[in-house]
Residue, then its C-alpha position, 0 to 999 in steps of 0.5 A: x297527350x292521348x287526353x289532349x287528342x281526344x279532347x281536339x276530336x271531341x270539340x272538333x266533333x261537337x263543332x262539326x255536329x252544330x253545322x249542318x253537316x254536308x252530304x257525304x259521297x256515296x263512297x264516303x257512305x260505303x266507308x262507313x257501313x265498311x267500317x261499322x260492320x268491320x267491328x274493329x277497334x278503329x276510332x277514326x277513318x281518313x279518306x281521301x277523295x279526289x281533292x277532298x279530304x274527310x275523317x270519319x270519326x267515331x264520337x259518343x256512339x254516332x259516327x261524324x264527318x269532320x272535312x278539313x282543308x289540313x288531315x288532322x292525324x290521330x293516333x290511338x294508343x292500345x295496350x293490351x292487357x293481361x289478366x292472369x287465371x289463378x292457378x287456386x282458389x282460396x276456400x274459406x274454412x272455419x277454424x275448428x275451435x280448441x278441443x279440451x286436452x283430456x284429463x289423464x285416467x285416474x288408475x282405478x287401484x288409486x281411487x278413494x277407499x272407506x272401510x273394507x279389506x283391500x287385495x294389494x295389486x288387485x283391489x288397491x295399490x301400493x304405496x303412501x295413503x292419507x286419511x281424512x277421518x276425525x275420529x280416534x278408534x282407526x285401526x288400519x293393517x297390512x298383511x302377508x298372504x298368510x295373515x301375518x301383520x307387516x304394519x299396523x295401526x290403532x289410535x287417531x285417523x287423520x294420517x297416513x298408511x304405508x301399503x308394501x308391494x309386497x304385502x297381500x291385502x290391507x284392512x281399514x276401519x273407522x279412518x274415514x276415507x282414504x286418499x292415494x299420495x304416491x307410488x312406494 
């Protein structure tokens, strides 16, 4: 319907501006500077002059007389609006890329071992060793702190050695390089 009026004033206002519009009154003239200094949101403006009637009519940025024997009566709809002030603002980010979990320390009692003695607790730890070597004069013993052997071996290298918590150092010789298997 709104687009329906509109449509009217607009062809009533091109009609209207293709004759040779007729001099307005001095009081219709101060109702238009009235009306553009008022900066109102008003589109038209009925006055009613004597026996004359007239609408000021606002069309395309131009004011226009529409005089008519019958007021035509426009009404314009305004709907306020609203717009709401965010309460945040989004910030963008940039994701941090993964981290590599770290790789747990290797105990430096369970490193790889060659040829040497070995305190137990101290320089090496206890438990079960395997050896890599190829050769068949590995010899390898565990002792007591007052040298007595626990365990021993001599023969082919390739096996494994157990290391008691209770010994006090171990030697190994000509078994090529030790690997630390488990806890006794």
């Amino acid at each position: 319907m709104k687009k329906i009026i509109i449509a009217v004033l607009f062809v009533f206002g091109l009609v209207a501006c293709s004759k040779p519009a007729p001099t307005p009154d001095p009081a219709l003239l101060a109702a238009q500077t009235e009306i553009a200094s008022a900066k109102d949101d008003i589109s038209q403006l009925q006055l009613q002059l004597g026996e004359k009637d007239a609408t000021l009519v606002y069309v395309v940025g131009q004011y226009h007389w529409l005089q008519s024997a019958t007021p035509v009566t426009v009404i314009k709809e305004i709907t306020p609006t609203f717009t709401a002030t965010p309460k945040f603002t989004p910030t963008i980010t940039n994701t941090p890329a993964p981290t590599n979990t770290p790789s747990p320390t290797v105990d430096p009692l369970k490193k790889a071992r060659g040829d040497g003695f070995y305190l137990i607790g101290v320089d090496i730890a206890p438990g079960v060793w395997r050896s890599d070597g190829k050769g068949d004069r590995c010899y390898w013993a565990v002792t007591r702190s007052d040298g007595d052997i626990i365990d021993n071996h001599f023969g082919m290298a390739g096996g494994t050695a157990y290391i008691s918590p209770n010994g006090f150092q171990v030697l190994f010789e000509e078994c090529g390089k030790w690997t630390f298997m488990q806890d006794p």
